[in-house]
C-alpha positions in Angstrom: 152.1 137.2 97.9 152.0 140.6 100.1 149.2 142.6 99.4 151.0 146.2 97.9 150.6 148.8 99.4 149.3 152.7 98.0 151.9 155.5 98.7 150.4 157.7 101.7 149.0 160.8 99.8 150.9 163.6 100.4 150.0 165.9 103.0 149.4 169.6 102.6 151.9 171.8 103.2 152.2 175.8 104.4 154.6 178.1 102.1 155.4 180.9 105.1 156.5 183.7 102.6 158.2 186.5 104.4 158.3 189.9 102.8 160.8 191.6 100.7 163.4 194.2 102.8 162.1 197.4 103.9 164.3 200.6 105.2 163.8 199.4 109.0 164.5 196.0 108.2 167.6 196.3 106.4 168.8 198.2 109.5 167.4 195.8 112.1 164.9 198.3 113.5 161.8 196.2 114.8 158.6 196.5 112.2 155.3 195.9 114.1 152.7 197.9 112.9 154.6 200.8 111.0 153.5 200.2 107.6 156.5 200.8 105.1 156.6 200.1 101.7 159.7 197.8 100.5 162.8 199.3 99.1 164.4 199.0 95.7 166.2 195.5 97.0 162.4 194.0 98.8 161.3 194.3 95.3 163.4 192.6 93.7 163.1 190.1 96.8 159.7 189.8 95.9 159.5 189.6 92.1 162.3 186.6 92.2 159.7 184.6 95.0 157.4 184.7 91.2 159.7 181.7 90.1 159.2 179.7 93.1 155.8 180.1 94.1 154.1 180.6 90.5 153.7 176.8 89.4 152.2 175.4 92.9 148.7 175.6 93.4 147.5 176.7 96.8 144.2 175.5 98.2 144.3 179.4 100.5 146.3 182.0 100.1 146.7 184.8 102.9 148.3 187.9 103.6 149.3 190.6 106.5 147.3 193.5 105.6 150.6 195.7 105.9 151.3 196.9 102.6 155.1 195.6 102.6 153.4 191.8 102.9 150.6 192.9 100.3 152.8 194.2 97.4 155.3 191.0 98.3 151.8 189.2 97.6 151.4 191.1 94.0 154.8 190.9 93.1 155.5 187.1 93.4 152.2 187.0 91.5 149.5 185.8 94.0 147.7 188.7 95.0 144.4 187.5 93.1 144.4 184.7 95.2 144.6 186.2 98.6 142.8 187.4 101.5 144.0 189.4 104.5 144.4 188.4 107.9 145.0 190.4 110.9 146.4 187.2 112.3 149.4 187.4 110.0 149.7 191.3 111.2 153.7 191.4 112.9 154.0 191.3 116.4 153.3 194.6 117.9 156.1 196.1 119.4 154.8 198.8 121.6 157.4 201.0 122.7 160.0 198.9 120.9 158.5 200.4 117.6 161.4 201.4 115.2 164.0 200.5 117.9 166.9 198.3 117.3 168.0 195.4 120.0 171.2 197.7 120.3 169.5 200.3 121.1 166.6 198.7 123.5 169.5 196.4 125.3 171.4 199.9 126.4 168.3 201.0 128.6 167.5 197.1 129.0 170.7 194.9 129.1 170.4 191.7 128.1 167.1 192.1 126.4 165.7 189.9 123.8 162.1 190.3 121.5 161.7 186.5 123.2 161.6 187.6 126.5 160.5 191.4 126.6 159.7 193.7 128.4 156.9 195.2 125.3 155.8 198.1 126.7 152.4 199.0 125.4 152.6 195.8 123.3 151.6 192.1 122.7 152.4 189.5 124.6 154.2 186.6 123.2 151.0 184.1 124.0 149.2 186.6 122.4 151.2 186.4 119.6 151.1 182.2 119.5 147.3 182.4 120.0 147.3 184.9 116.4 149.6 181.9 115.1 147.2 178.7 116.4 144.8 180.1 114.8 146.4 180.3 111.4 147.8 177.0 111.9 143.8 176.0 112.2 142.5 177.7 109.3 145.9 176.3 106.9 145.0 172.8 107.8 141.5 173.0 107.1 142.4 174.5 103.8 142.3 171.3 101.8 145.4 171.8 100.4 149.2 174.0 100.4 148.6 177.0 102.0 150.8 180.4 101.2 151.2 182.5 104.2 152.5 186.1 103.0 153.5 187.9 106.8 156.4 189.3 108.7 159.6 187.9 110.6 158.8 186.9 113.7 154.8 185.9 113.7 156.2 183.2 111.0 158.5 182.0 113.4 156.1 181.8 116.3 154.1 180.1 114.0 156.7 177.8 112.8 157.3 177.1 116.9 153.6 176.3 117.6 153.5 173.8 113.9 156.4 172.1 115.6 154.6 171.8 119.3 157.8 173.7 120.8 156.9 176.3 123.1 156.2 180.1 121.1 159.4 181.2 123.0 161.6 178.7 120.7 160.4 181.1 117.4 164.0 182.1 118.8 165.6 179.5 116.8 163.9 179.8 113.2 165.6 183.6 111.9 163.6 183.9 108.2 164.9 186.3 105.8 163.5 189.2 104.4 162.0 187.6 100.5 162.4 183.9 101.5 160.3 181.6 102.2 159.6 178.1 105.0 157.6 175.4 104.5 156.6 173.2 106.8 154.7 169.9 106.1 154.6 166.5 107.8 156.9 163.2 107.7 154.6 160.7 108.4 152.2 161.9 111.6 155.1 164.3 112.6 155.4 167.9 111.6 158.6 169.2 110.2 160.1 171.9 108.7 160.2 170.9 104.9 162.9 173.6 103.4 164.0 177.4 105.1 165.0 180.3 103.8 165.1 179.5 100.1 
């Protein structure tokens, strides 16, 4: 008779929560470090992340010190949990700041956030190094993880879960009050759900 086996335990997983709409999101202008509040629709983005998020337990719980990621935090009800991190700050855009890709690819043609130029700004390695590190800290956590931060650091950080080059952030667009969870399947790391 085969000896049964016990089911793997489940791993831990990370709940990448972006925050609800602002003004400059709504109207595609890039949000580094400009700290905006969210508008009438971001809190209602936020509030309706309450219903998701309320019944897990999280082992850490983290948020961008921007106020737009802290009230999505308080809003979906997890603010007493969490901690800032300057690692989950948004990639700073330099002179890019407030500046559609429109706009920045009439000066620039052909531009891209993925492959700059950022004047006065952060690198993209810069960014993934800000995102390895919060990949670290989330998997010594002991358990899920909720990640409360902006568009594209989640996305660099979803590239660098995956082992895809930062660059390939590109591929992963996360909307404003949704949320990504990546896990594992077996000893690989996957994306679990997006955008829900």
């Amino acid at each position: 008779m085969a000896a049964e086996h016990a089911p793997a335990a489940r791993r831990p997983e990370l709940w990448l929560v972006r925050h609800g709409e602002t003004e400059w999101s709504r109207t595609g202008r890039h949000t580094g470090r400009t700290d905006l509040p969210l508008t009438a629709a971001g809190v209602e983005q936020a509030t309706a992340l309450r219903a998701r998020l309320g019944a897990r337990t999280f082992a850490l719980v983290l948020s961008s010190p921007l106020r737009r990621a802290l009230e999505t935090c308080r809003l979906a009800g997890l603010a007493g949990l969490a901690r800032t991190s300057d690692d989950l700050l948004e990639w700073d855009y330099g002179a890019c700041e407030g500046r559609t890709s429109t706009e920045i690819r009439a000066e620039t043609p052909g531009w891209s956030i993925w492959d700059g130029p950022l004047p006065g700004g952060e690198t993209l390695e810069h960014v993934a190094t800000r995102a390895r590190r919060l990949a670290e800290v989330a998997g010594a956590a002991g358990g899920d993880v909720a990640l409360f931060g902006h568009g594209h650091i989640l996305r660099v950080l979803t590239a660098v879960w995956l082992g895809l080059p930062p660059r390939e952030g590109r591929l992963f667009a996360l909307e404003t009050g949704s949320i990504g969870v990546l896990g594992n399947e077996g000893e690989t790391r996957v994306i679990r759900r997006w955008n829900l």
